[in-house]
C-alpha positions as CSV (number, residue, x, y, z in Angstrom):
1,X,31.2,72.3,-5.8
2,X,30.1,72.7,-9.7
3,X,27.7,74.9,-10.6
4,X,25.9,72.7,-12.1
5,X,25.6,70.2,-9.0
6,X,24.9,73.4,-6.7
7,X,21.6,74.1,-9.1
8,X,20.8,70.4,-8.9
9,X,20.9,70.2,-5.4
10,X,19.2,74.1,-5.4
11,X,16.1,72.4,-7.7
12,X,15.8,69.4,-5.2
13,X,15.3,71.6,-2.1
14,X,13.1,73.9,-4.1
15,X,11.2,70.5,-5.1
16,X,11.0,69.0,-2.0
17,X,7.3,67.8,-1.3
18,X,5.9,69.0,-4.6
19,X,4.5,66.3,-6.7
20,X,4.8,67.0,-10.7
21,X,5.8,70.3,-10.8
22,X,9.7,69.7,-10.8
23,X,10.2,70.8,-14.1
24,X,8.0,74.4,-13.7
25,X,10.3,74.9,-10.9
26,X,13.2,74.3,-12.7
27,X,12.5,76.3,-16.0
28,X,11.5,79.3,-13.6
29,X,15.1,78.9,-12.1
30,X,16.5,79.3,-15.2
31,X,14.2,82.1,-16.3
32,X,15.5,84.1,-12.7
33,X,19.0,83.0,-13.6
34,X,18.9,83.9,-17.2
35,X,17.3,87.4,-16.0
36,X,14.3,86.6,-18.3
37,X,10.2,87.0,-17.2
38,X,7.8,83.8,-16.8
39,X,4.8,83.5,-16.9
40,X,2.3,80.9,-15.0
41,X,-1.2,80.2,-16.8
42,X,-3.7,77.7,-15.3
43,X,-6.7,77.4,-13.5
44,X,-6.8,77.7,-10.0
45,X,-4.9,75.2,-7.6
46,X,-2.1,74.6,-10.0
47,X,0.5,75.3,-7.7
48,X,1.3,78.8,-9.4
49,X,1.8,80.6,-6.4
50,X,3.7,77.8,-4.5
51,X,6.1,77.5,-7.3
52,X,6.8,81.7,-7.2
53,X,7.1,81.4,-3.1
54,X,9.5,78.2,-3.5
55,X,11.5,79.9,-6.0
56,X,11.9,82.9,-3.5
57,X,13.6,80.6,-1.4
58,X,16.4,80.7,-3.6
59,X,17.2,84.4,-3.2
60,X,18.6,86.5,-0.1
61,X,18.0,90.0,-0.7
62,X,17.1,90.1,-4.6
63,X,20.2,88.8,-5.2
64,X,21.7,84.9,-5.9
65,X,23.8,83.7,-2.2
66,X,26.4,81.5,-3.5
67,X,25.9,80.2,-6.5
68,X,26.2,84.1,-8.6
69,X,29.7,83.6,-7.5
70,X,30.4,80.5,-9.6
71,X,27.6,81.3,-12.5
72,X,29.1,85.1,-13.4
């Protein structure tokens, strides 16, 4: 599997049941995978705090599972 299909099918899991908010999620997987901070500004009930706990999803002990392997 590509990387580029495993981060596709990472952003649609990450997504799953959030309604217009795909593309925050995505540009803060790229920030965590580019090493780089982001940073969430809006009034409350934005969805600020599910996107950082659905982006944790995507790590196992700080670090990447499989797809560091393929991206590094």
């Amino acid at each position: 599997m590509t990387p580029n299909v495993q981060i596709k099918s990472l952003l649609k899991l990450l997504s799953e049941g959030v309604y217009e908010k795909e593309h925050i999620i995505a540009m803060a997987l790229l920030s965590a995978i580019a090493s780089e901070s982001i940073f969430l500004l809006g009034p409350p009930g934005t969805a600020k705090s599910l996107v950082a706990h659905r982006l944790k999803l995507a790590f196992k002990e700080g670090k990447w599972e499989k797809i560091t392997d393929l991206l590094w």
